[in-house]
C-alpha positions in Angstrom: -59.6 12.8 19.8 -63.0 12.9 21.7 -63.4 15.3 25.0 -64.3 11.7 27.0 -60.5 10.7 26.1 -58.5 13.6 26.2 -60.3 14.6 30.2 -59.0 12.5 33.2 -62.2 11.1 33.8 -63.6 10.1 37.6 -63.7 6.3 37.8 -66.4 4.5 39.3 -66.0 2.2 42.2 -66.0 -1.2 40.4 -66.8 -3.0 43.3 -70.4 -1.1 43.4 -73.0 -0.9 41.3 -73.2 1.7 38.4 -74.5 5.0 39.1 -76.5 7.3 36.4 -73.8 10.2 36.7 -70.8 8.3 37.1 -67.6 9.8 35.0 -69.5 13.3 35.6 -67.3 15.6 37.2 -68.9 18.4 38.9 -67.0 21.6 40.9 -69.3 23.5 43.4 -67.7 26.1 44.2 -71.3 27.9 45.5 -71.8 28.8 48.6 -74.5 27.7 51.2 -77.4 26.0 50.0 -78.7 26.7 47.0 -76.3 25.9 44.0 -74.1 23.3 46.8 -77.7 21.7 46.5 -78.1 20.9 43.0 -74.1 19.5 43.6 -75.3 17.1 46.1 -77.7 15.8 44.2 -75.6 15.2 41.2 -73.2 13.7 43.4 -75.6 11.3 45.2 -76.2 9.7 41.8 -72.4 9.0 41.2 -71.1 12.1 39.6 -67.5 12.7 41.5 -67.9 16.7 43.3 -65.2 19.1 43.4 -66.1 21.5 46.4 -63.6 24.3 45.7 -62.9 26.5 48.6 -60.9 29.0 50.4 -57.9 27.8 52.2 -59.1 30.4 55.1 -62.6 29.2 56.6 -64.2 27.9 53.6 -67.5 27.6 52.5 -69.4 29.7 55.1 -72.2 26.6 55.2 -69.6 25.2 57.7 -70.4 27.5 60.4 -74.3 27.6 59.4 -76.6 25.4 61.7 -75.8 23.4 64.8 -72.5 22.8 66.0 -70.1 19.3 65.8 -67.1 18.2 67.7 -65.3 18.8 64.2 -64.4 22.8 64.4 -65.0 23.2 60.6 -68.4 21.5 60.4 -72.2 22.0 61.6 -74.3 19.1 61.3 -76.1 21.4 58.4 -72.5 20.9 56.2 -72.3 17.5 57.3 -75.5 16.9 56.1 -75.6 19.1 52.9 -72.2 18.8 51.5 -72.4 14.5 51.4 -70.2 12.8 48.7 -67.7 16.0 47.9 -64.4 16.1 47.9 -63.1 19.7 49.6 -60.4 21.3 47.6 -59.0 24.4 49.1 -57.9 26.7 46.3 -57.7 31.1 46.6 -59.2 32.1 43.4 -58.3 35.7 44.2 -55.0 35.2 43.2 -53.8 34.6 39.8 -52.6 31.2 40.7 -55.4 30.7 42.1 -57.6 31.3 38.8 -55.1 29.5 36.5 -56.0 26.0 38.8 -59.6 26.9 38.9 -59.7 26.9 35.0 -57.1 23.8 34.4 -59.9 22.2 36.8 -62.3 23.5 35.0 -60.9 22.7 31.5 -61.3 18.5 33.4 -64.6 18.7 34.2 -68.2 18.6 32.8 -70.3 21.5 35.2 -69.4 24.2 37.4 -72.1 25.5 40.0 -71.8 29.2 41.6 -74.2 31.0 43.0 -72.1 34.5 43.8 -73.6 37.8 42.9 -73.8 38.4 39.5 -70.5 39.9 38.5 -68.2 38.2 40.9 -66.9 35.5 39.1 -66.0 38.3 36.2 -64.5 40.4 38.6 -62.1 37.6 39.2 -61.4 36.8 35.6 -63.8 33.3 36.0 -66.8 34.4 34.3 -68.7 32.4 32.0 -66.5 33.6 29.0 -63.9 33.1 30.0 -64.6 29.6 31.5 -67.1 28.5 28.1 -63.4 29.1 26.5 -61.2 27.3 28.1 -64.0 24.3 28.3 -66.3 24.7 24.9 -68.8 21.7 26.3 -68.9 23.4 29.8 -72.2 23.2 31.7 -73.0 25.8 34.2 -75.2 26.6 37.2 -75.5 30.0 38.0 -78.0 30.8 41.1 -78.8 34.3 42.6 -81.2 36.3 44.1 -82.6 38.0 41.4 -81.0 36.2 38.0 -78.3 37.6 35.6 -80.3 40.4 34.4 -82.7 42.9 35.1 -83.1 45.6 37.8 -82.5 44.2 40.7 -79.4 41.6 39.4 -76.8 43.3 41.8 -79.0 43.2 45.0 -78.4 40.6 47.8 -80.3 37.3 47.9 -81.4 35.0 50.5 -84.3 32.3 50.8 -86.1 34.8 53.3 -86.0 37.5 50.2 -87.1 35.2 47.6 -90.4 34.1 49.9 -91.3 37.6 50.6 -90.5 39.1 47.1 -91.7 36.0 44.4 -94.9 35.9 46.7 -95.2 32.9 49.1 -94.5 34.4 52.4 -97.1 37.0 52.2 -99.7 33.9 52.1 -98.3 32.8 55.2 -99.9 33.4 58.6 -102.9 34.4 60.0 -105.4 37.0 58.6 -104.2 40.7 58.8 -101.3 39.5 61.2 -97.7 39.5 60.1 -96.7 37.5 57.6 -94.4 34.4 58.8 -91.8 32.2 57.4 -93.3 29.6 55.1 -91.2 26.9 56.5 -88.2 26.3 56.3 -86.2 29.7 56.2 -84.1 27.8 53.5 -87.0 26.9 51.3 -86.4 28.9 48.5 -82.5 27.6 48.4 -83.6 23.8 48.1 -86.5 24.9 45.7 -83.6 27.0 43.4 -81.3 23.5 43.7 -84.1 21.6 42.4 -84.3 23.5 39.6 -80.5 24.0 39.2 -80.2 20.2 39.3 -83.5 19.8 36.5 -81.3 22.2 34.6 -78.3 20.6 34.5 -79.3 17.7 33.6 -81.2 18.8 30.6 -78.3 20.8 29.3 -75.8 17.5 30.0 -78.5 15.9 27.2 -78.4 18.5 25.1 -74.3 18.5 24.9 -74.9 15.1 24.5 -76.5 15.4 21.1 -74.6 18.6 20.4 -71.3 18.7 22.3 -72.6 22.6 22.8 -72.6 24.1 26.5 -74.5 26.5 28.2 -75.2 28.1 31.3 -78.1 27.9 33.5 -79.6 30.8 34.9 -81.6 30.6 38.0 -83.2 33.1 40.7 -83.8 32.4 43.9 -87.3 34.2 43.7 -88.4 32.9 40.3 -87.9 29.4 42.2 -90.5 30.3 44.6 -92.4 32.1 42.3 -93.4 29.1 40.3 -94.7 27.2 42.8 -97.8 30.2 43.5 -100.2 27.7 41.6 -103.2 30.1 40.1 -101.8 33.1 42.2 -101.2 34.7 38.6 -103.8 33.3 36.3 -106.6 34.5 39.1 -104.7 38.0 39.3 -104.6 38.4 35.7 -108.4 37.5 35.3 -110.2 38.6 38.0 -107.7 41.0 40.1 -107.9 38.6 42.6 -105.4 39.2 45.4 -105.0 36.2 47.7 -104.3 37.1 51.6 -103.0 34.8 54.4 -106.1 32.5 55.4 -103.7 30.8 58.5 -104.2 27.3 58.6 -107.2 27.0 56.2 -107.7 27.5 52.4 -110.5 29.2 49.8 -110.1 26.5 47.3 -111.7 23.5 49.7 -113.4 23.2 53.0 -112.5 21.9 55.1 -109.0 21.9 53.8 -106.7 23.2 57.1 -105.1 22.2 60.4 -107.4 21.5 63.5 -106.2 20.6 66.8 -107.0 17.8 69.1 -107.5 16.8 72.6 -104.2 15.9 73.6 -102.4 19.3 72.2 -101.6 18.2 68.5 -102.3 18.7 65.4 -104.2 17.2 62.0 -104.2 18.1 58.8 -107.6 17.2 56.6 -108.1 17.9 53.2 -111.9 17.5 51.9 -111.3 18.8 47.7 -114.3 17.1 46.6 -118.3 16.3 48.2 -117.1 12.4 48.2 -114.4 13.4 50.5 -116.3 15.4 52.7 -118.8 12.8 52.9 -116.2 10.6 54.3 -114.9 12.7 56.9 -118.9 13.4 58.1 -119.4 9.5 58.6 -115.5 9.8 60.3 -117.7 12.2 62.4 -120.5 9.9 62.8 -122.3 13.0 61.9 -123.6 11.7 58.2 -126.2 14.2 58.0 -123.5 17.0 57.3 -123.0 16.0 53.4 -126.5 16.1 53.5 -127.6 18.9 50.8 -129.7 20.5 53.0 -126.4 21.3 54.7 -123.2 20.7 53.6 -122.8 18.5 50.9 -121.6 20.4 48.0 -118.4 22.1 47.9 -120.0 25.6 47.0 -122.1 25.6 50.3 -119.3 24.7 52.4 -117.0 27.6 50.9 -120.2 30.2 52.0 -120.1 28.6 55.4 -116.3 27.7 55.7 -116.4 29.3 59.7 -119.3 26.9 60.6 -118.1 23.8 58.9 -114.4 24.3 60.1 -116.0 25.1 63.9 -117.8 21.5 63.7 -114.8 19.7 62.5 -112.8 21.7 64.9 -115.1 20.8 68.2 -114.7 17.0 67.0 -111.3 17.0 66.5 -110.7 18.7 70.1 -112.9 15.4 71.2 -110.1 13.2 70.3 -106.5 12.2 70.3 -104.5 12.7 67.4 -104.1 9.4 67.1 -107.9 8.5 67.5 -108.9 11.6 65.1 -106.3 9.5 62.4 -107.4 6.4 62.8 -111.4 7.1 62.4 -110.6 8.9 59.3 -108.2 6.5 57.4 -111.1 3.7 58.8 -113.8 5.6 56.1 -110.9 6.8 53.6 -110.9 10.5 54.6 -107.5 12.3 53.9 -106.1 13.2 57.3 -102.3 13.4 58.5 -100.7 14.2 61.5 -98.6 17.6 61.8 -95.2 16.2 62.6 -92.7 17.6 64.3 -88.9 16.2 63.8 -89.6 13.7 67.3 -92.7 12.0 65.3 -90.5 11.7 62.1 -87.8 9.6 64.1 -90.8 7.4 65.6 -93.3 7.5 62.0 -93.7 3.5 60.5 -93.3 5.5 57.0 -90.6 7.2 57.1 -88.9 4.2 59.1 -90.2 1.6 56.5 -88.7 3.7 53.5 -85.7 4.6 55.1 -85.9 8.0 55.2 -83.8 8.4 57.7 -79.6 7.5 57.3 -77.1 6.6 60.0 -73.8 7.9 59.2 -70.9 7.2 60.9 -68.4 9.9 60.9 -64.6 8.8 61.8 -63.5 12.3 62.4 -66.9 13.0 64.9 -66.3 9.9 65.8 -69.8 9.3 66.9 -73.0 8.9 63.8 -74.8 11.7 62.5 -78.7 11.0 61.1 -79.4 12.8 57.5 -82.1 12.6 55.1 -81.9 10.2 52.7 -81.2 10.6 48.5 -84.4 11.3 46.6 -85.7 10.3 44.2 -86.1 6.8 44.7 -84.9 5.1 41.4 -85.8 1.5 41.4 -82.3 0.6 39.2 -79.7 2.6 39.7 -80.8 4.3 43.7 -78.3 6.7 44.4 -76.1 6.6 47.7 -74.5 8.7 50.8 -70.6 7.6 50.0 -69.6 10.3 53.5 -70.6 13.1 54.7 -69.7 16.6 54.3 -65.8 16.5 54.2 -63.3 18.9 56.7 -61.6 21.8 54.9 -59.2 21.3 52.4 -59.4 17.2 53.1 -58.7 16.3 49.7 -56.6 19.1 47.6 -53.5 17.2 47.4 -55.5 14.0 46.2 -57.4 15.8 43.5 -54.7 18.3 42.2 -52.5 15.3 41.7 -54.8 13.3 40.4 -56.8 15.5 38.3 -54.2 18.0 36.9 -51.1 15.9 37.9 -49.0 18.2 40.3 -46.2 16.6 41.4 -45.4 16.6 45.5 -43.0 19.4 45.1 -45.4 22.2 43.2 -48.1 21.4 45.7 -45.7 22.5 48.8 -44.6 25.2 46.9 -48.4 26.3 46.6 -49.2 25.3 50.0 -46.3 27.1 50.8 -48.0 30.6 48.9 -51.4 30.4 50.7 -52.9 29.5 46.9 -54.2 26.3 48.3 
């Protein structure tokens, strides 16, 4: 009999359209952001979402962010943990680990991201769950990966910027290095790549039936996104520093504020940009080559070019700084903060922003929308991030087909 056949598959909603992932069953039973990330986006595109918890205080995302009405939930798990199903189980006891496996044995992935070594400690370990579910698919995020040196250290996003490279770059010259971003960056980046990974290895069982595991730190993540950081180490023993809000590559290519406190970004890569921005200037004569019309010249005299476009931007509004330059084609943008998101044409036009409404807040709470934008099968927000244990009782019945009476007796334990 086929694996689709003998498994209790998720079903669909018939009454909406069909999703890519639907009759994918995923269990996050990760922590935070990273590997709960990679879950979310599975389940946005129909796959049905497992979170597996512990019956006391749960996933410690709950208490991460700002705080709801709903005593087990910041807006950052409402947000984060859309489309899951919360299913309390103690995997510390042997119980515990006997449910986690017959779940397991009924599903396609698992995503963790403990510390490497955890999940063996408790008798879960890949082994042991690759046996008792041969076509199993698996997301494993950490700091530091599943080998190496430095495999039983800690991680956060804040380590993985500072050790895979990206949070030295950030900041002013010879000042101390800031946060590039989001202090979460690094855990979106690793989901992104946990979810790429998935994917790929649902294709390749597939084709093979085979599963695998998927091994992903949280500073290789950040890492890869260092663009010639190695290649121009390697070659030249070049060793970038923190250049604030401007960059070697391009000029000018940085942030410049205006008259009315704000900020622009302008990005000038080539001499046809530049030229663009000088007659956004009304200053033509700049991409002159007498002065500063080829890219080399500006990089020599990057301080006086980025003074002149600095004194004209302080001339104008942000708004009047924008408008000149998208009038002549020159890249500009305006620094947003969250206020000009809610208020931006784009983001309103492409509906970046989601209203959710929340029966147990009892009031709606505003989340990101899915990405990425599929033009046949878009995924959706079915609710958001569920309250503690909301549906063990549902999926243990449903899933592994406990009757009423073994469910109170493992209420009754403190196993779920």
């Amino acid at each position: 009999m086929s694996e689709s056949k003998t498994k209790r598959r998720p079903k669909a909603d018939p009454c909406k359209p069909p999703l890519p992932l639907d009759g994918i069953r995923v269990i996050d039973v990760a922590t935070f952001i990273a590997a709960p990330y990679a879950a979310s986006i599975m389940g946005e595109f129909g796959a049905q979402v497992l979170k597996v918890e512990h019956p006391i205080g749960g996933d410690p995302c709950r208490r991460f962010g700002s705080p709801t009405s709903r005593e087990d939930s910041t807006l950052a798990w409402l947000s984060e943990s859309r489309n899951k199903k919360s299913v309390t189980v103690d995997l510390r006891s042997p119980e515990g680990c006997e449910l986690f496996k017959r779940l397991v044995a009924e599903s396609d992935v698992v995503c963790e991201n403990f510390r490497p070594g955890t999940l063996e400690k408790w008798g879960l370990g890949w082994k042991v769950l690759s046996e008792v579910n041969p076509g199993l698919v698996m997301l494993r995020v950490s700091g530091y990966g599943q080998d190496g040196p430095y495999r039983d250290r800690p991680g956060f996003a804040r380590i993985a910027h500072a050790v895979g490279g990206i949070a030295y770059l950030a900041g002013m010259p010879r000042e101390t290095p800031v946060t590039p971003g989001s202090t979460t960056l690094g855990d979106y980046l690793s989901g992104l790549y946990g979810c790429i990974g998935l994917l790929m290895a649902l294709r390749h069982k597939e084709k093979t039936g085979e599963g695998q595991y998927i091994d992903v730190a949280l500073f290789e993540s950040v890492f890869r996104c260092t663009d010639e950081l190695a290649p121009a180490y390697a070659m030249y023993g070049t060793v970038r520093e923190r250049y604030g809000p401007h960059n070697l590559i391009g000029c000018p290519l940085g942030h410049f504020r205006t008259k009315d406190d704000k900020w622009v970004a302008i990005a000038c890569t080539t001499d046809k940009l530049f030229a663009r921005l000088a007659d956004a200037m009304e200053r033509p004569e700049l991409a002159s080559h007498s002065l500063y019309g080829e890219q080399s010249r500006r990089l020599e005299s990057r301080h006086e070019v980025n003074e002149v476009v600095n004194a004209w931007t302080g001339s104008l509004t942000r708004d009047e700084v924008v408008e000149r330059c998208l009038a002549v084609g020159a890249p500009v943008g305006g620094l947003h903060n969250i206020a000009d998101i809610f208020a931006d044409r784009q983001f309103l036009c492409r509906r970046n922003l989601v209203p959710m409404d929340d029966a147990d807040l009892g009031e709606t709470v505003v989340v990101p929308n899915v990405m990425p934008r599929m033009s046949e099968t878009p995924g959706r927000i079915e609710s958001l991030g569920p309250a503690l244990g909301a549906h063990t009782d549902e999926v243990l019945s449903e899933v592994l087909g406990l009757t009423k009476d073994e469910l109170q007796a493992l209420h009754d334990s403190g196993v779920i």
